[in-house]
ZADO-1210 file (C-alpha; in nm, 4 decimals, padded with zeros to 6 digits):
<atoms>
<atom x="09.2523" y="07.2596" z="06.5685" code="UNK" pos="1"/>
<atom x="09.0389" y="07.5088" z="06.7563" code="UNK" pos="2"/>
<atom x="08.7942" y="07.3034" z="06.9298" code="UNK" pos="3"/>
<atom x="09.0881" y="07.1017" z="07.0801" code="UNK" pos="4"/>
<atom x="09.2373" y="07.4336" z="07.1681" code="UNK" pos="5"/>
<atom x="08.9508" y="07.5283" z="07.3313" code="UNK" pos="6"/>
<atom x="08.9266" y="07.1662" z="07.4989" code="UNK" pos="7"/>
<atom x="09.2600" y="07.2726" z="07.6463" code="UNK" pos="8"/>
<atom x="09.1417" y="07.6023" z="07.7549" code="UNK" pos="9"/>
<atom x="08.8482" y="07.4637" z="07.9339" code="UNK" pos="10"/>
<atom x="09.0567" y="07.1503" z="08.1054" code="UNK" pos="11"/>
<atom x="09.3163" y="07.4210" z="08.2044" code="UNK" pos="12"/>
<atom x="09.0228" y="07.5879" z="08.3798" code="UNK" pos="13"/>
<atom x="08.8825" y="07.3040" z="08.5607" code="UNK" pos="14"/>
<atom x="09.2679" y="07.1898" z="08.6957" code="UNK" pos="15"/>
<atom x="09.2652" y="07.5983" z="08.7926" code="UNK" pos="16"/>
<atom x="08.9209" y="07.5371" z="09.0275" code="UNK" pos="17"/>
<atom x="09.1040" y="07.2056" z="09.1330" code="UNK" pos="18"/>
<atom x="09.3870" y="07.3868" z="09.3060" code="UNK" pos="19"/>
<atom x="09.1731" y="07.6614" z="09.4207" code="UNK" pos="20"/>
<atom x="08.9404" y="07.3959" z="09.6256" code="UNK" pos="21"/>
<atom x="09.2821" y="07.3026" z="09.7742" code="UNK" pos="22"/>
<atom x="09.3753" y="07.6294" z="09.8511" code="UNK" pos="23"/>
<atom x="09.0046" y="07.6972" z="10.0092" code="UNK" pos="24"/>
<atom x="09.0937" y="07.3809" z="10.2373" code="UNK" pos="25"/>
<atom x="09.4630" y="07.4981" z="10.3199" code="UNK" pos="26"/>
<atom x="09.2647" y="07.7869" z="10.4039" code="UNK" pos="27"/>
<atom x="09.0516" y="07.6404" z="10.6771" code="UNK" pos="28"/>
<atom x="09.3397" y="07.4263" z="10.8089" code="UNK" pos="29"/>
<atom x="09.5356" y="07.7790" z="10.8593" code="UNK" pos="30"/>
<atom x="09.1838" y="07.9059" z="11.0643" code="UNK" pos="31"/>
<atom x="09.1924" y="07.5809" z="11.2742" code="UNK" pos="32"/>
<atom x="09.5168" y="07.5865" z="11.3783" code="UNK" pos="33"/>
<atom x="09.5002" y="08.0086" z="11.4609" code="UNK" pos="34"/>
<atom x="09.1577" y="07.9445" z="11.5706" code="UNK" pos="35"/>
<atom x="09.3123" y="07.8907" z="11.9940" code="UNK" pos="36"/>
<atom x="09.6064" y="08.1217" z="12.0091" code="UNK" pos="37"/>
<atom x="09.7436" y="07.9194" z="12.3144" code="UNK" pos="38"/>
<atom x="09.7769" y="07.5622" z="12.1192" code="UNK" pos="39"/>
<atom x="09.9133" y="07.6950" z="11.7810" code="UNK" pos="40"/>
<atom x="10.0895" y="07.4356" z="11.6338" code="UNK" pos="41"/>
<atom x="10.4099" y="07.6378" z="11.4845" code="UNK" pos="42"/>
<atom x="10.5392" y="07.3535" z="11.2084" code="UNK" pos="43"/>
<atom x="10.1159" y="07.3165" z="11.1325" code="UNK" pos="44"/>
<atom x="10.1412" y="07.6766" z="11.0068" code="UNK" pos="45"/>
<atom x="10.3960" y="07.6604" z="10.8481" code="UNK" pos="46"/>
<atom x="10.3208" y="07.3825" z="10.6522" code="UNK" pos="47"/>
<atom x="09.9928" y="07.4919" z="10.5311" code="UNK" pos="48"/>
<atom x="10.1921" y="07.8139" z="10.4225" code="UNK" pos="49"/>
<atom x="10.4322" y="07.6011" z="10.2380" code="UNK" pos="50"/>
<atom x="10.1203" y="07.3999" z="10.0303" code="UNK" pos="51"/>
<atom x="09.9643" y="07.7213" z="09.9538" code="UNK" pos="52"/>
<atom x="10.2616" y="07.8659" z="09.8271" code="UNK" pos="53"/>
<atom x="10.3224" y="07.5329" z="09.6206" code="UNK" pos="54"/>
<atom x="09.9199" y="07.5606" z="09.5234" code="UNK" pos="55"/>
<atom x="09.9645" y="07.9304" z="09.4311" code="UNK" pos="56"/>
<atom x="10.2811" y="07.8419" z="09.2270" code="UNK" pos="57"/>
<atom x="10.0358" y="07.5868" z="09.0060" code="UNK" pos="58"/>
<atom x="09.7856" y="07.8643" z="08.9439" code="UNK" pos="59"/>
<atom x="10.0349" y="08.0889" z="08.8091" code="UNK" pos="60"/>
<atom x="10.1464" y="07.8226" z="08.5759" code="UNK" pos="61"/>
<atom x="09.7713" y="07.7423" z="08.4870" code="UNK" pos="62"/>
<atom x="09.7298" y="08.1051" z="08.4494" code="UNK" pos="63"/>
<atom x="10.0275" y="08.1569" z="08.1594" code="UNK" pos="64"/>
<atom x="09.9490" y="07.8679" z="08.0206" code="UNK" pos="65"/>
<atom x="09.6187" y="07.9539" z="07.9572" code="UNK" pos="66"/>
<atom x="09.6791" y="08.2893" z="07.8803" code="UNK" pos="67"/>
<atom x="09.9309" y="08.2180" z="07.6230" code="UNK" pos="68"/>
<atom x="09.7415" y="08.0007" z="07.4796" code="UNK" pos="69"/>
<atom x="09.4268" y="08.1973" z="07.4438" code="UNK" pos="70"/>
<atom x="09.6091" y="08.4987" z="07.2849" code="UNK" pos="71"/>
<atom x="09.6906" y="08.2457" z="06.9910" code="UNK" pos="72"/>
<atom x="09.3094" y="08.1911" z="06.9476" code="UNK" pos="73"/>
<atom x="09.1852" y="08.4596" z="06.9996" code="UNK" pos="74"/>
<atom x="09.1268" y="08.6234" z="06.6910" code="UNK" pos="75"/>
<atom x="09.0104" y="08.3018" z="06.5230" code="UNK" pos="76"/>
<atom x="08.7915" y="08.2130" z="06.7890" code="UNK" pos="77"/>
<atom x="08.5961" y="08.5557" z="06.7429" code="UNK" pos="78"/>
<atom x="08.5301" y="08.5298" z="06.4189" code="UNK" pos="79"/>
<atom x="08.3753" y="08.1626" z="06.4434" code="UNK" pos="80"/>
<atom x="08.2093" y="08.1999" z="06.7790" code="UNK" pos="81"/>
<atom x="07.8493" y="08.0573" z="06.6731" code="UNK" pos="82"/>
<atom x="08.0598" y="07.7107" z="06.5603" code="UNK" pos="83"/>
<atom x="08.1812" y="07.6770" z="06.9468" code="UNK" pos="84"/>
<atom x="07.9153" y="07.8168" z="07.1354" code="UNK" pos="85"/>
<atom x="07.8815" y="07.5262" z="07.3579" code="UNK" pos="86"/>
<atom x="08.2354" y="07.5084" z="07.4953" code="UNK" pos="87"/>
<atom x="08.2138" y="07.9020" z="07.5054" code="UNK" pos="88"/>
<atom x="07.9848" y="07.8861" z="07.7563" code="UNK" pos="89"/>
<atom x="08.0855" y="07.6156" z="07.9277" code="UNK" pos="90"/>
<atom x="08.4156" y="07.8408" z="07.9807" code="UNK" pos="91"/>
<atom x="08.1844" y="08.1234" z="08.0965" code="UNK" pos="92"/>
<atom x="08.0521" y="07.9201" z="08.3587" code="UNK" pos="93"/>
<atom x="08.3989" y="07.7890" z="08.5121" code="UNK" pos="94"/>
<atom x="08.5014" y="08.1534" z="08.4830" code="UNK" pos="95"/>
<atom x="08.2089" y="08.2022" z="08.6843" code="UNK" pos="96"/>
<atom x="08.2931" y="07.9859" z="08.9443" code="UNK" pos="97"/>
<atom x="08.6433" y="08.0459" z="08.9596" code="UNK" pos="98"/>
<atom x="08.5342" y="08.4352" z="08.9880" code="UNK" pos="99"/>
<atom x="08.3410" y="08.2756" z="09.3582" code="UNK" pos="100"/>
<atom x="08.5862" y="08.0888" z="09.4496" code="UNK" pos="101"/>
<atom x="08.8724" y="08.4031" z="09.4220" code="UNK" pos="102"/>
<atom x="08.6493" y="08.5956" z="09.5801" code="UNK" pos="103"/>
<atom x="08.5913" y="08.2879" z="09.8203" code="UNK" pos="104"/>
<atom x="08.9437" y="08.2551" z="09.9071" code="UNK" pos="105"/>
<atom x="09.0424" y="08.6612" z="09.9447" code="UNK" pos="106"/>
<atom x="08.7608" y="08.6517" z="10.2075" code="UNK" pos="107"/>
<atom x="08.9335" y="08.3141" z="10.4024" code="UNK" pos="108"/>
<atom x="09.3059" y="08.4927" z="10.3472" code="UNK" pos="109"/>
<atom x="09.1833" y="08.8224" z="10.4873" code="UNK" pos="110"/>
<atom x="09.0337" y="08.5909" z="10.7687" code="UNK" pos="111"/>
<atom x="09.3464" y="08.4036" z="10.8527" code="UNK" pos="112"/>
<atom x="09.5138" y="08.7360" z="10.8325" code="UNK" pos="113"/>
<atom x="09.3905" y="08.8830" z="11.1399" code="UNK" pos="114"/>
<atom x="09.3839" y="08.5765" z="11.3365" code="UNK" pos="115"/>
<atom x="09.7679" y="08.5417" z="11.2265" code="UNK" pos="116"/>
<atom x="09.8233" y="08.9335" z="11.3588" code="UNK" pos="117"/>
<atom x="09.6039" y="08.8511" z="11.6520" code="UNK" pos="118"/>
<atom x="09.8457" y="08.5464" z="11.7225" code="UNK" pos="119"/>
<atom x="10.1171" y="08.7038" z="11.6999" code="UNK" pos="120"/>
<atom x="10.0329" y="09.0216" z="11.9075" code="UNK" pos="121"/>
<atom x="09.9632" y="08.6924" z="12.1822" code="UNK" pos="122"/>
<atom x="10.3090" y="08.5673" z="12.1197" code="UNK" pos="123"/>
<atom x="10.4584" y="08.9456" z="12.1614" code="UNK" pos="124"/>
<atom x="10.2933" y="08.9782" z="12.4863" code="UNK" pos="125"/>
<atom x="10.4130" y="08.6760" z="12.6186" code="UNK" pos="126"/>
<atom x="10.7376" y="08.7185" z="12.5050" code="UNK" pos="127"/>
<atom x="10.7188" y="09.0738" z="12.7098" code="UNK" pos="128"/>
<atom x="10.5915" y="08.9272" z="12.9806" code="UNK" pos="129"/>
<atom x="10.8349" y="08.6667" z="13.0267" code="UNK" pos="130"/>
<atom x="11.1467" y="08.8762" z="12.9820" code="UNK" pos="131"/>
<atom x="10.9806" y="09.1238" z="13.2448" code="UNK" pos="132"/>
<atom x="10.9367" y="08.8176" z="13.4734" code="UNK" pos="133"/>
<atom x="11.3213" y="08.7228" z="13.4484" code="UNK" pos="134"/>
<atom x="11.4516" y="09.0950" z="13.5201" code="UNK" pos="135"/>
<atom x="11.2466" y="09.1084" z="13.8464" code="UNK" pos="136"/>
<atom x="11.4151" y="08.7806" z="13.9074" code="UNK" pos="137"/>
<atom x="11.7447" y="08.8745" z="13.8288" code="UNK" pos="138"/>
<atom x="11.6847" y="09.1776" z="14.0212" code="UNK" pos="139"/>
<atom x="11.5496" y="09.0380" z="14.3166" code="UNK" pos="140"/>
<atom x="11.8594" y="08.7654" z="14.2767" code="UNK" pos="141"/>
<atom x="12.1302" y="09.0537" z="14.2698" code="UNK" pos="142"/>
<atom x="11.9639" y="09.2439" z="14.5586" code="UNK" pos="143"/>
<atom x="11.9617" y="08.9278" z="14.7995" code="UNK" pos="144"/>
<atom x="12.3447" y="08.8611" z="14.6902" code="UNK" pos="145"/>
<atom x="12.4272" y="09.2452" z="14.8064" code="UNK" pos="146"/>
<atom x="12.2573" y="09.1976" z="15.1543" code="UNK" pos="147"/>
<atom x="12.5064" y="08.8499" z="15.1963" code="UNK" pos="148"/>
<atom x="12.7816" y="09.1388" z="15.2143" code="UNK" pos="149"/>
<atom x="12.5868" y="09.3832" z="15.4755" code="UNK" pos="150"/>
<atom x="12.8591" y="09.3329" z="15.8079" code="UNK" pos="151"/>
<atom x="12.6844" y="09.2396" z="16.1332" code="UNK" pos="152"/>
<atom x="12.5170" y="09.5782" z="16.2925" code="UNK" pos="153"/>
<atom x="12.5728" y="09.6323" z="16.6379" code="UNK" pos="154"/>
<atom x="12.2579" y="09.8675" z="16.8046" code="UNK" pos="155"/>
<atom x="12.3231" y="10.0420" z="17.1247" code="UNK" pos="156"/>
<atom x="11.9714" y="09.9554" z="17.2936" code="UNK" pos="157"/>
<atom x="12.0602" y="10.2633" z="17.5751" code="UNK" pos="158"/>
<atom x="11.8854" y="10.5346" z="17.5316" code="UNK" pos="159"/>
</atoms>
């Protein structure tokens, strides 16, 4: 009963560093579409953002699961842990690398971050720049129409 139990608890960890490999590559997908702020691909973005969130959802699921899970053991696992040292620390070691690859993936989402805000400041200015552009034209339009009304000037050329 307890070594399958732990059989779960260690398969639940390696689907968890599954999913977090595909996050790590949603990741760089996200950086090489915000990488040139003049070609990002709008529906690209959002797409990645929609896997990741799909992604995240699975680790959350992972995460209860497992968590739920090792509450029931718990107790019976410490006092028997020379029987299952093996798969004890074979769970230490994919808590290990799922500890890198958080780390990993905070690093790539604080990454994306500012090239998101750095975007998006791009997108701002053009915005501002284009609705500048079309009040001097509107401007400019509405001052020619007022000089169609100016009536012919007659100039006395005697001094």
């Amino acid at each position: 009963m307890i070594s399958s139990s732990l059989d779960m608890l260690e398969e639940s960890l390696v689907k968890k560093i599954e999913v977090m490999k595909k996050i790590e590559e949603e990741n760089e997908k996200q950086k090489e579409i915000l990488k040139n702020y003049d070609e990002v691909d709008d529906k690209a973005f959002d797409e990645t953002l929609d896997r990741k969130g799909e992604l995240i959802d699975q680790l959350l699921l992972l995460d209860e699961g497992f968590q739920s899970l090792f509450d029931k053991m718990k107790k019976e696992i410490g006092d028997n842990k020379d029987s299952y040292k093996d798969q004890i620390k074979r769970m230490q070691n994919l808590i290990q690398e799922i500890t890198g690859l958080s780390a990993s993936i905070e690093a790539a989402e604080h990454r994306n971050k500012k090239l998101a805000e750095g975007y998006f400041s791009a997108a701002r200015q053009k915005m501002n720049y284009s609705r500048q552009t079309s009040a001097a034209a509107f401007n400019y339009y509405k001052t020619m129409n007022n000089f169609k009304d100016i009536p012919p000037q007659f100039l006395d050329k005697q001094n």
